[in-house]
C-alpha positions as CSV (number, residue, x, y, z in Angstrom):
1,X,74.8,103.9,153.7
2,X,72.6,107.1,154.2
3,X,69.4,106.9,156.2
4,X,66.6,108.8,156.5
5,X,65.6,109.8,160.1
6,X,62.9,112.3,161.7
7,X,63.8,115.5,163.8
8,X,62.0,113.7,166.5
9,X,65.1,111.2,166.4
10,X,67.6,113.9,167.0
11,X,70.4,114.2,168.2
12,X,71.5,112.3,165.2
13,X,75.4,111.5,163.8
14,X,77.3,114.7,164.3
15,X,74.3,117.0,165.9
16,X,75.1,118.7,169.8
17,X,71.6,119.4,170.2
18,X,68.1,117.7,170.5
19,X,65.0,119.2,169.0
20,X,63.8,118.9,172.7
21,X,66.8,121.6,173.6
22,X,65.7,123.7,170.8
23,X,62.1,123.5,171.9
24,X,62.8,125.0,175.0
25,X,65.6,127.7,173.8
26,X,62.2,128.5,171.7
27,X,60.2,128.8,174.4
28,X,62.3,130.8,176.8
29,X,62.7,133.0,174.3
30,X,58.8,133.3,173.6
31,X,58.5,133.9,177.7
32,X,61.0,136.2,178.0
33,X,59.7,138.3,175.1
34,X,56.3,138.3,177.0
35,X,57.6,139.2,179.9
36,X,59.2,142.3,178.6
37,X,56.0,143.8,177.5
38,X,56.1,142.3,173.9
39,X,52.6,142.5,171.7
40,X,54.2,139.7,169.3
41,X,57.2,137.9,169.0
42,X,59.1,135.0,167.3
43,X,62.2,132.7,167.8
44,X,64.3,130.5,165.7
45,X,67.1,128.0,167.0
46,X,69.4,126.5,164.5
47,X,72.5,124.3,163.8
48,X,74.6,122.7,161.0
49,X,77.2,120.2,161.0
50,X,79.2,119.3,157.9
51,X,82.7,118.1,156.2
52,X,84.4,119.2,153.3
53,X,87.4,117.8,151.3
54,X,89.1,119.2,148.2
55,X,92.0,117.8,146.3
56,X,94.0,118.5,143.1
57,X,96.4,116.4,141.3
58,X,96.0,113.7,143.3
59,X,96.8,115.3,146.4
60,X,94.8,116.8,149.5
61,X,94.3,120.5,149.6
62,X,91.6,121.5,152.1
63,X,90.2,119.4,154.9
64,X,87.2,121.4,156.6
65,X,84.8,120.9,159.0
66,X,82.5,123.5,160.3
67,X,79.8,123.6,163.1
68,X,77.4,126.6,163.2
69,X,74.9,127.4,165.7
70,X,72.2,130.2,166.2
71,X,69.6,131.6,168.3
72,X,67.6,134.8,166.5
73,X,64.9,136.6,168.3
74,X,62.0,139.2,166.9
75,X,60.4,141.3,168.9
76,X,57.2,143.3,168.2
77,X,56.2,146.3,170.3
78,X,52.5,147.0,167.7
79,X,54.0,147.7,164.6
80,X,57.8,148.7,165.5
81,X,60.1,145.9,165.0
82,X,63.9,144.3,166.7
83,X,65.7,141.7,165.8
84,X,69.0,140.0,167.4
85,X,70.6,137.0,167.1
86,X,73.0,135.3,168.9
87,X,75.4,131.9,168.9
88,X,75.3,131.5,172.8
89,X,72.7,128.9,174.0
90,X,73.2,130.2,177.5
91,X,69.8,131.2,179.1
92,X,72.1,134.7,180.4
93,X,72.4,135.1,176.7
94,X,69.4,133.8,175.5
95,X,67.5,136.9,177.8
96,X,70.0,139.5,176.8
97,X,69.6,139.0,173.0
98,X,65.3,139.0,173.7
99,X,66.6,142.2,175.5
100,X,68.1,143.5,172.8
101,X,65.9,143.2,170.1
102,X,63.2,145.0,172.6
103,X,65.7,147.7,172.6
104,X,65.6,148.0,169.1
105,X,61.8,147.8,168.5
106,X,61.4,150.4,171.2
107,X,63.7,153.1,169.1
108,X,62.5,151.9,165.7
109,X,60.2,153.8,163.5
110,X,56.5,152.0,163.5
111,X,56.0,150.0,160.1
112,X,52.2,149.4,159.2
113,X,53.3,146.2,157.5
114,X,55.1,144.9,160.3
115,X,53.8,141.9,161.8
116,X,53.9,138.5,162.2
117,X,51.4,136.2,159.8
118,X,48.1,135.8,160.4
119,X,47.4,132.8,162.8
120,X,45.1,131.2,160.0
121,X,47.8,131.0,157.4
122,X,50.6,129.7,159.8
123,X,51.1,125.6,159.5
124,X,49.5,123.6,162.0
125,X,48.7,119.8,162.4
126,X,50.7,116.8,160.5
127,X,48.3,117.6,157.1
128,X,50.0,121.4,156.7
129,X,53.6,119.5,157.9
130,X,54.1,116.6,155.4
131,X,57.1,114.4,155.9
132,X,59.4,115.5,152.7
133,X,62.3,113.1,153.3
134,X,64.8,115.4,153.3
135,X,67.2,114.3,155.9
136,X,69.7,111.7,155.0
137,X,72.7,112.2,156.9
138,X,76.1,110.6,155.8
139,X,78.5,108.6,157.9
140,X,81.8,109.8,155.9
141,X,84.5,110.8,157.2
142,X,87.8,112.7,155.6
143,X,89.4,109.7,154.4
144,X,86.6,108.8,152.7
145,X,85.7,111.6,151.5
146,X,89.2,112.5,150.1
147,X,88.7,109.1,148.1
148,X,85.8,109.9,146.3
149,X,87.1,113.2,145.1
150,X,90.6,111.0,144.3
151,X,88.6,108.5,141.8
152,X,86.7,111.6,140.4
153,X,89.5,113.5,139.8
154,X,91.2,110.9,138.1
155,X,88.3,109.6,136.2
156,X,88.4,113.3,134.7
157,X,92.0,112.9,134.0
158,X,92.0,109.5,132.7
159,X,89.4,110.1,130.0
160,X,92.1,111.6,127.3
161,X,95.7,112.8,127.4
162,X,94.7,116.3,126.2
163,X,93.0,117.0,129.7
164,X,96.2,117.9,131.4
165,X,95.6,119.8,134.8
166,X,92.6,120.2,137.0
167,X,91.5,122.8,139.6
168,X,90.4,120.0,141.6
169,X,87.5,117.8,143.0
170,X,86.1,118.4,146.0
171,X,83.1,116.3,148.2
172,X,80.9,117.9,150.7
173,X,78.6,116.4,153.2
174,X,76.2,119.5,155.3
175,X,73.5,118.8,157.6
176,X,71.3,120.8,159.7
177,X,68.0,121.1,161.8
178,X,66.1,123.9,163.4
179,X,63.2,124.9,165.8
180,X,61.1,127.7,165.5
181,X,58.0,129.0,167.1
182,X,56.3,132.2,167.4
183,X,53.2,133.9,170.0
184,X,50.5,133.0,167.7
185,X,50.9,129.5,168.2
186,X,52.9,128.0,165.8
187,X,55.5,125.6,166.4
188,X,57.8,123.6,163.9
189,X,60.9,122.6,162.8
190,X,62.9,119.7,161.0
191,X,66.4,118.2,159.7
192,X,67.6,118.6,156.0
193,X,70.7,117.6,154.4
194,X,72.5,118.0,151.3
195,X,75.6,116.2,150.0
196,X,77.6,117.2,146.5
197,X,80.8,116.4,145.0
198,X,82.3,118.4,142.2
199,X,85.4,118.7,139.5
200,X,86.6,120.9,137.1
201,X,89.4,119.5,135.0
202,X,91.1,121.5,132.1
203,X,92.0,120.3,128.7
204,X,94.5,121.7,126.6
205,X,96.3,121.2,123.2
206,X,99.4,123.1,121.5
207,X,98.2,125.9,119.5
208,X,100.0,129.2,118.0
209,X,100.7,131.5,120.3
210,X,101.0,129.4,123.3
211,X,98.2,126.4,124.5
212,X,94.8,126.3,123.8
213,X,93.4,125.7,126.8
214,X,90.0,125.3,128.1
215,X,88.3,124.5,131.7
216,X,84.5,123.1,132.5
217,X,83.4,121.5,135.2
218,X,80.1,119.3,136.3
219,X,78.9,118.1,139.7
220,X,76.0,115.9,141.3
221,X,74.2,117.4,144.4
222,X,71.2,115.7,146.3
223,X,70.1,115.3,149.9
224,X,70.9,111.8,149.7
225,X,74.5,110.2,149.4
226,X,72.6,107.6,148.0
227,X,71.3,109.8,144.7
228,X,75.1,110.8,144.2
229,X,76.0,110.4,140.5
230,X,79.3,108.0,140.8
231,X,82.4,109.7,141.3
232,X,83.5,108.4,137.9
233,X,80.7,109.6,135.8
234,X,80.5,113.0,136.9
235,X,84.5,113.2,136.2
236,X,84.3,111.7,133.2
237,X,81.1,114.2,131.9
238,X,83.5,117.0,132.9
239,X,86.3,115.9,130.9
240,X,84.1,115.9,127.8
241,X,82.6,119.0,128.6
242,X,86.2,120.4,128.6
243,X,87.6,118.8,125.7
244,X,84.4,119.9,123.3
245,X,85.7,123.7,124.2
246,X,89.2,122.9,122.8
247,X,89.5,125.3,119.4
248,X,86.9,127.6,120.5
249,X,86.3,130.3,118.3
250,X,85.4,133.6,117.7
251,X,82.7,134.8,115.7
252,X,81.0,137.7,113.8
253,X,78.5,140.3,115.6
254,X,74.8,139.1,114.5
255,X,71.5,138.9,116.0
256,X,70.0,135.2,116.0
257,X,68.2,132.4,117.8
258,X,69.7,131.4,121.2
259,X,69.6,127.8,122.9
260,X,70.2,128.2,126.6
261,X,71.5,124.9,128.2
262,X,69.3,123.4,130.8
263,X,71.8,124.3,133.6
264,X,71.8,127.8,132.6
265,X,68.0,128.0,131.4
266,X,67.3,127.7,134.9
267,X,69.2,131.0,135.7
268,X,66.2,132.7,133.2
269,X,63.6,130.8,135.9
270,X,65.3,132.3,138.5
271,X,65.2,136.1,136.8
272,X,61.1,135.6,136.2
273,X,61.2,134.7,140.1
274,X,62.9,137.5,141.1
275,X,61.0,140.1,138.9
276,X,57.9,138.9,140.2
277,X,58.5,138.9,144.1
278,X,57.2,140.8,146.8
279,X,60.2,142.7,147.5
280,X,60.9,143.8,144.0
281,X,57.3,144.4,143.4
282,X,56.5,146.8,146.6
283,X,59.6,149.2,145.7
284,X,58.4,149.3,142.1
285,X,61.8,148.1,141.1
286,X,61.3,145.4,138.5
287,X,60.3,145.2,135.0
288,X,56.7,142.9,135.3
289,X,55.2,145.6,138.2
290,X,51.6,144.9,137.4
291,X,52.2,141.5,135.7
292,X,49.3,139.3,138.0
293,X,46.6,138.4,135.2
294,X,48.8,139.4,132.3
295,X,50.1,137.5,129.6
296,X,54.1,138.1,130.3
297,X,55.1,134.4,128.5
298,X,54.3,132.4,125.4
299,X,50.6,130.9,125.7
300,X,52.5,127.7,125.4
301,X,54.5,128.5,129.2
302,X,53.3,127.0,132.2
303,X,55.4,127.4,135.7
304,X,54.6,125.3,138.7
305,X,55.6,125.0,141.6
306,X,55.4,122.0,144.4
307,X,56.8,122.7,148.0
308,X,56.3,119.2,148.9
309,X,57.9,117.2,146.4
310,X,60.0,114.1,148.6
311,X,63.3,115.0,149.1
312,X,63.3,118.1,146.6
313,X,66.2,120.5,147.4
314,X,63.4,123.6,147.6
315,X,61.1,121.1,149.8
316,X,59.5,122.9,152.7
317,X,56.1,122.6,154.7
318,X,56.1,125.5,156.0
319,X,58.2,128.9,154.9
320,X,60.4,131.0,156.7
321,X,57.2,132.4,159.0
322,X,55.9,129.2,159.8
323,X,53.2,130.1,156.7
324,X,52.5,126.8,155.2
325,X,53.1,126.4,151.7
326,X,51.1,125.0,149.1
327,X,51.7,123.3,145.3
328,X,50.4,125.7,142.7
329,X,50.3,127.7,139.1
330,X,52.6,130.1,138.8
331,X,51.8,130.8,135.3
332,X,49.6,129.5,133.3
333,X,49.4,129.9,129.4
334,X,52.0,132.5,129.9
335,X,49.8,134.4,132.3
336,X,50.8,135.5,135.9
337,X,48.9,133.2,138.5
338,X,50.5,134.7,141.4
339,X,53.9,136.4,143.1
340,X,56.3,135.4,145.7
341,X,55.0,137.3,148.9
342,X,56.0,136.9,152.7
343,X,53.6,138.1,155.1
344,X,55.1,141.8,155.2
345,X,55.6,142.5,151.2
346,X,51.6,141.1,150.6
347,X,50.8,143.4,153.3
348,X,52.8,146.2,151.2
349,X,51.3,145.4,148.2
350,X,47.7,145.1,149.9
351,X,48.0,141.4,149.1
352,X,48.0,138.5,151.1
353,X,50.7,136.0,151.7
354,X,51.8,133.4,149.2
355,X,54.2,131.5,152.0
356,X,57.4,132.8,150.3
357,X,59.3,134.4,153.1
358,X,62.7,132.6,152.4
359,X,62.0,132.0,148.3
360,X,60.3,130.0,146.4
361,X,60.1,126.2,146.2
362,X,60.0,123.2,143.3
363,X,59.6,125.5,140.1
364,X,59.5,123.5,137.0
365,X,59.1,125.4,133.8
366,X,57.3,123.7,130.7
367,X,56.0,123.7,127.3
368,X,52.8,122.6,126.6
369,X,54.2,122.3,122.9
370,X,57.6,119.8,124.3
371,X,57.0,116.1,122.8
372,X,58.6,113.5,124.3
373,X,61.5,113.2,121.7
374,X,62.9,116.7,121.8
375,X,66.2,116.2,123.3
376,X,69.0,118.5,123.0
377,X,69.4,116.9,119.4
378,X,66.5,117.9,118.5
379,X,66.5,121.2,120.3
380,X,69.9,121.9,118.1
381,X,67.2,121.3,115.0
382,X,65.0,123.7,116.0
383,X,67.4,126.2,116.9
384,X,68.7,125.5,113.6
385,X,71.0,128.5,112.9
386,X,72.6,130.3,116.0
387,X,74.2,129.7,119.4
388,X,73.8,126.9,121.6
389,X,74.9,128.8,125.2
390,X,77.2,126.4,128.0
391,X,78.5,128.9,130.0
392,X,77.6,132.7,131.4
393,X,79.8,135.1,132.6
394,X,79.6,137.9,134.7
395,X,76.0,140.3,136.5
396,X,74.9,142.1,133.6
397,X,71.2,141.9,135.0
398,X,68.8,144.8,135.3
399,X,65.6,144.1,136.7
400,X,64.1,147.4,136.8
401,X,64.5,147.6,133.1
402,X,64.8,144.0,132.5
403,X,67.9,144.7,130.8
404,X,70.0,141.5,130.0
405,X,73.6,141.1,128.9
406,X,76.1,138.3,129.8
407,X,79.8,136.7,128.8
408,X,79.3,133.6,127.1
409,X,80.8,130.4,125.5
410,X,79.3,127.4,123.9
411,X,78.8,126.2,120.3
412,X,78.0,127.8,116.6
413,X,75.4,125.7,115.5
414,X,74.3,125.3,111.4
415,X,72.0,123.1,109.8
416,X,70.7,122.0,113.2
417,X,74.3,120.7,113.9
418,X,77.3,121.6,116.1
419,X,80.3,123.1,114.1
420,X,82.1,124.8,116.3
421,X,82.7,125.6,119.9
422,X,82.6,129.7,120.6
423,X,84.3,131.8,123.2
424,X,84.6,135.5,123.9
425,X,81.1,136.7,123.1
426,X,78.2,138.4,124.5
427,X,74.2,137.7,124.3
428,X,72.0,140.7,125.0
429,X,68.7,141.7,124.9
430,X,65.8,142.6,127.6
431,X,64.1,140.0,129.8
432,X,60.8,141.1,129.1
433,X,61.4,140.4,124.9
434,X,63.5,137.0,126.2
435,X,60.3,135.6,127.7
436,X,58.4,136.8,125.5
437,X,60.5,135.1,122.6
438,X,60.6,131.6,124.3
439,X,60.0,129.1,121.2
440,X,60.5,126.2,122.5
441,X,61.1,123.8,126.1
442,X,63.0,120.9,125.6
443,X,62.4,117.2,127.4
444,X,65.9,117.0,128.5
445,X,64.8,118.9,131.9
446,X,67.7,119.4,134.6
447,X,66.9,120.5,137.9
448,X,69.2,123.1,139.3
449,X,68.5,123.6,142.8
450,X,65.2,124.2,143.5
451,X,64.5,125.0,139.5
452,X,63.7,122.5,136.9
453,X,63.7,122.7,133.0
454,X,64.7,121.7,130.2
455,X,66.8,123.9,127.4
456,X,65.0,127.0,126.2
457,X,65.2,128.4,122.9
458,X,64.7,132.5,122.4
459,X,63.9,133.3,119.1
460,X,66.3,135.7,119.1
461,X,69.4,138.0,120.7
462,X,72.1,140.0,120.0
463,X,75.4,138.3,119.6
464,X,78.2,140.3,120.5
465,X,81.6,138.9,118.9
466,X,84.1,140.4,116.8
C-alpha cells in the first residue's frame, strides 16, 4: 500500500539521504561560493531511487534498478555566469565543483540577462509552498513487480487468439527528492514520485502476401500505485487497440477534417507551449513571435494552467528558480494571456518572469462550445467525413514556420462512423492554420503528462496516401 509522506520525513523506503543532509550540502555550497568572491549564487542537491521490470512472453527480460545522485552549483561573478555539477557529496568535492564553476564565470563573456530571480518573485512561507501530494512511494520489489507486468501481459494475450506476440510489459516504480537554495534567500525542496506500467501486444491474422500484422500499446502512469489502472485493464485496452488496426488500409490523397485522439491532441498542446516560450520567443524562432494579446485560437479556446493541482504529474510550488508559480489563463477566447518565461528569457524579452524555468505545469485545453455528451462518438459525428488520427510517426515539426507534417494510422471515418482502419499516410499542414481550424474539443479529456484535453477536431489537412 502506497503512502504519502513529507520531505520533512526523509530518509524514506529506498532514499540514502535526509533533506537535513541536503540542507547542508546546500548550504556549504552557498558559503563556499561567498567565500570565493561570488556576487550571486545557487545550489541544487538531488537524488532518485527506482526499479524497473520488463517481460515478454511470459518470461523476465530486464530487471533494473538505478540510483542517481547530484550536486550542481551556479556561480555569478555580476552578470558572467559558471555552472558545475557533480555526483560526489564529499565536502573536498563539494568545494572543487563551487571552484569550478567560479572558474567558468570568471572566463565567461558578461550576459545582461544573467541573474538569479528577483527576491520578490522567489517562493517563501507555507502559502507560496502548498503541500501537492506528490510523494507516494511504493514498497515493491522485483518479484512483484515482474507479477504485475506477467497478469498484464497475459491479460493482453488472453483477450483473442489473433493477438499472437507481444513486445512486452514492463512496470516501473521512480522516486526522488531534492534541496535547493540560492543567496537571495530562498530555500525549498520536496519528494515526488511516479509509478507506470505499460504493454504493447501485437495482433495478427493470415493475409496475401504474408501476415497482417499490427502493434498498439496503452499504459497507466500516476504518482500513486494506488491510481494504477489494473494490470488487466490496461492489457486488455491494448489488445483491442491492436486488433481494431488488423486490415488497415490505404487510402486516396485528399484534404479533409482531422480528429486527433486525446492522447495525441495533447502533443498539439504541447507545440502551442513550445511556440510560445521564452526561449523560442527571444531568438525569434517560432511562428506566434508577437502572439501576447492576439487572437492565435478559435474564440471558443481557453488554456489554463494550475501548478498546484494535488498530486498532478506537472505539480510544483515553486519552478526550477525557486520562482513560485501561480494558476492562471493562458489563453483566453483564443487570445494569448501570457508566455512561458524563466527569469533570464523575461529578462531577454524585457518581460518579467512567469515561474517557467523547467516548463510549464497542469495545462488543460477546452471548448467553451464542448457539452457534456460529446464523447468520441459524437466527436466521430462531428468529424463526419475524414480521419480519426491514433497514432503519429516521426519529427516533422517546424516551429519557425509552424510547419506540420507527421506519419500516421488510425481510422476512415463516413457518415460519422468508423469504416475502416488506415495505415501508411501522412497529415500536413501549418500549426498556425491547425489552431486556427480547431472546430471542436471533446469531453472525453485524457491527461498526458502534465497536458489535459480531450480529442480535437481541425477542420481540415492534407492527407497524404496513395
Amino acid at each position: 500500500m502506497a503512502r504519502s509522506r513529507t520531505a520533512s520525513a526523509l530518509p524514506a523506503q529506498g532514499f540514502a539521504y535526509t533533506r537535513d543532509r541536503f540542507r547542508q550540502a546546500v548550504e556549504d555550497a552557498l558559503a563556499c561560493a561567498r567565500d570565493l568572491g561570488a556576487s550571486d549564487a545557487g545550489a541544487e542537491v538531488s537524488e532518485g531511487v527506482g526499479l524497473s521490470v520488463s517481460v515478454r512472453k511470459g518470461e523476465v527480460e530486464n530487471v533494473e534498478r538505478n540510483r542517481d545522485k547530484s550536486l550542481g552549483v551556479t556561480v555569478y561573478l555580476g552578470q558572467r555566469r559558471g555552472n558545475a555539477s557533480t555526483s560526489d557529496f564529499s565536502r573536498n568535492a563539494l568545494e572543487d565543483t563551487v571552484r569550478a564553476a567560479y572558474d567558468i564565470a570568471r572566463f565567461t563573456a558578461e550576459d545582461p540577462a544573467a541573474g538569479l530571480p528577483d527576491a520578490a518573485d522567489l517562493a517563501a512561507g507555507p502559502d507560496a509552498r502548498p503541500e501537492l501530494d506528490l510523494f507516494h512511494p511504493w514498497a515493491i520489489d522485483a518479484d512483484a513487480a515482474m507479477q504485475i507486468a506477467l497478469r498484464c501481459e497475459a491479460a493482453a494475450l488472453e483477450v483473442d487468439p489473433r493477438i499472437t506476440n507481444s513486445d512486452g510489459a514492463g512496470v516501473s516504480a521512480q522516486q526522488s527528492h531534492f534541496y535547493a537554495g540560492n543567496s537571495r534567500g530562498f530555500r525549498g525542496g520536496y519528494a515526488s514520485s511516479r509509478h507506470s506500467l505499460s504493454v504493447a501486444p501485437i495482433a495478427s491474422v493470415p493475409a496475401r502476401g504474408g501476415d497482417d500484422m499490427q502493434r498498439d500499446a496503452w499504459y497507466t502512469s500516476m504518482r500513486s500505485p494506488d491510481d494504477l489502472a489494473s494490470p488487466e485493464a490496461v492489457g486488455r485496452y491494448a489488445a483491442e487497440r491492436a486488433l481494431s488496426r488488423l486490415k488497415s488500409r490505404k487510402i486516396k490523397t485528399c484534404e479533409l477534417p482531422v480528429l486527433f485522439e486525446s492522447t495525441l491532441a495533447s502533443g498539439l498542446l504541447g507545440a502551442y507551449v513550445q511556440a510560445t516560450s521564452g526561449g523560442a520567443l527571444y531568438r525569434k524562432s517560432t511562428f506566434l513571435l508577437d502572439s501576447l494579446g492576439r487572437r492565435v485560437l478559435p474564440e471558443h479556446i481557453d488554456i489554463r494552467e494550475d501548478p498546484h493541482l494535488l498530486r498532478g504529474k506537472g505539480s510544483a510550488p515553486f519552478d526550477d528558480e525557486g520562482v513560485v508559480t501561480r494558476a492562471r489563463e493562458v489563453v483566453s477566447a483564443g487570445v494569448v494571456q501570457g508566455y512561458f518565461l524563466s527569469s533570464y528569457s523575461a529578462r531577454k524579452l524585457g518581460m518579467h518572469t512567469t515561474g517557467h524555468a523547467g516548463g510549464a505545469h497542469n495545462l488543460t485545453m477546452s471548448s467553451r462550445l464542448t457539452a457534456p455528451g460529446d464523447d468520441l462518438d459524437a466527436m466521430l459525428r462531428k468529424l463526419h467525413r475524414g480521419l480519426f488520427v491514433i497514432e503519429l510517426m516521426g519529427q516533422g515539426v517546424n516551429y519557425v514556420t509552424g510547419d506540420y507534417s507527421r506519419g500516421a494510422a488510425g481510422f476512415w471515418v463516413d457518415g460519422g462512423r468508423i469504416r475502416y482502419p488506415v495505415h501508411e499516410i501522412t497529415i500536413a499542414g501549418n500549426l498556425k492554420t491547425m489552431f486556427a481550424g480547431i472546430a471542436a474539443v471533446g469531453a472525453d479529456a485524457y491527461t498526458m503528462g502534465a497536458k489535459t484535453t480531450g480529442s480535437v477536431l481541425i477542420d481540415r489537412m492534407k492527407i497524404a496516401g496513395t
